[in-house]
C-alpha positions as CSV (number, residue, x, y, z in Angstrom):
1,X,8.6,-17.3,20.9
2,X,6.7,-17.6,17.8
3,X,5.3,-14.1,16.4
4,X,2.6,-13.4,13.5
5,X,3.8,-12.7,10.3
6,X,2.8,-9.5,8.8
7,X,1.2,-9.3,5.1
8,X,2.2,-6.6,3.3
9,X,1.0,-4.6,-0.1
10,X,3.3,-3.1,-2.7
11,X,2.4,0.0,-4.5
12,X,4.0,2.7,-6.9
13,X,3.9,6.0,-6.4
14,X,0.3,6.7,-7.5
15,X,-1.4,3.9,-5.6
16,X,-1.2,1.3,-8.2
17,X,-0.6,-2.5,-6.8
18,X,2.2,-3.7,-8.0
19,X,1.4,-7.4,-6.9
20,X,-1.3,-8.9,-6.3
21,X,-1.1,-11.1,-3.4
22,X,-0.1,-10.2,-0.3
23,X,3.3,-10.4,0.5
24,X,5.6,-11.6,3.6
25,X,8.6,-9.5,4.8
26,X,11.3,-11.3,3.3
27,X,9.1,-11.5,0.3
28,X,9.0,-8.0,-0.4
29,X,12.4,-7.5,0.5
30,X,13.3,-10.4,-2.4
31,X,11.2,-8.6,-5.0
32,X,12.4,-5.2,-4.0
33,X,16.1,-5.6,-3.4
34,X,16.1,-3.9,0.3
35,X,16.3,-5.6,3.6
36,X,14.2,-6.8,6.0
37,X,14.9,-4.1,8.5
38,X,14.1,-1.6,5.4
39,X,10.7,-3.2,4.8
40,X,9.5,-2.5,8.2
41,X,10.0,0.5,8.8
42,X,9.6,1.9,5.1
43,X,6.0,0.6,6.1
44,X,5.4,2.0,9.5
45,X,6.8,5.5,8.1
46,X,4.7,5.1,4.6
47,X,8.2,6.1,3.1
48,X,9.1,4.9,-0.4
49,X,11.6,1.9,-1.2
50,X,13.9,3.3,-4.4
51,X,12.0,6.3,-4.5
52,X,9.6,4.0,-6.8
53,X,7.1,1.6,-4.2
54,X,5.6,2.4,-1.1
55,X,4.5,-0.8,1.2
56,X,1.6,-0.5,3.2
57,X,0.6,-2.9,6.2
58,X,-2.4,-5.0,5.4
59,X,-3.2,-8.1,7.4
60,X,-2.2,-10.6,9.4
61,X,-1.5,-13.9,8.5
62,X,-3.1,-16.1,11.3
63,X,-1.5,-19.6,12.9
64,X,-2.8,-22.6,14.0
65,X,-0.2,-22.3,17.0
66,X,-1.2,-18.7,18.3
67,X,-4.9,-18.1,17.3
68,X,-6.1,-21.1,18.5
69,X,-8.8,-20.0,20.7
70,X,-9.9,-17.7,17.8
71,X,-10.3,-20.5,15.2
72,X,-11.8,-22.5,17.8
73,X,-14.9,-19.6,18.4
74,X,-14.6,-19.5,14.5
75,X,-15.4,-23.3,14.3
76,X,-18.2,-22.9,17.1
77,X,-20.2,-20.5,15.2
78,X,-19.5,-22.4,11.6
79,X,-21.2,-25.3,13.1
80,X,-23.8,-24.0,14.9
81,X,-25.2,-22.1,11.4
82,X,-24.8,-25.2,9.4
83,X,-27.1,-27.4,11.8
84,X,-29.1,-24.3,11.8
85,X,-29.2,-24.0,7.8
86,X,-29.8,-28.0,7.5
87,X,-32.8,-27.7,9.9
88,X,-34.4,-25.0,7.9
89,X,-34.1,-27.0,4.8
């Protein structure tokens, strides 16, 4: 079963980003020498990785495969405000 992949921020101490793009699991646990197990739950407990970042949960990324019926609503309304922006022109 396919999951969603989580997208996840890296900060020091004081709040700083660290990177600027969001970052995978196995991403952060590349740049931050910990494992994937660590990344997870150092994120739902808002504890600190090395005593020097903290990673906070931030988005979702989405799939073709398991929001389909979302980007298909998203695609409704998309079209319906262009034909309605090219008929007001």
């Amino acid at each position: 079963m396919k999951r969603r992949t989580n997208l996840y921020k890296i900060v020091d101490q004081n709040g700083k980003p660290i990177f600027e793009d969001l970052l995978t699991a196995k991403q952060v646990a590349e740049k931050t020498g910990c494992t994937k197990n660590n990344v997870a739950q150092a994120a739902a407990n808002y504890a600190l990785v090395d005593k020097k970042y903290r990673i906070i949960p931030e988005d979702i990324k989405l799939s073709k495969a398991l929001d389909a019926g979302l980007l298909a609503e998203w695609d409704i309304y998309r079209t319906r405000l262009l034909r309605d922006a090219r008929r007001r022109v």
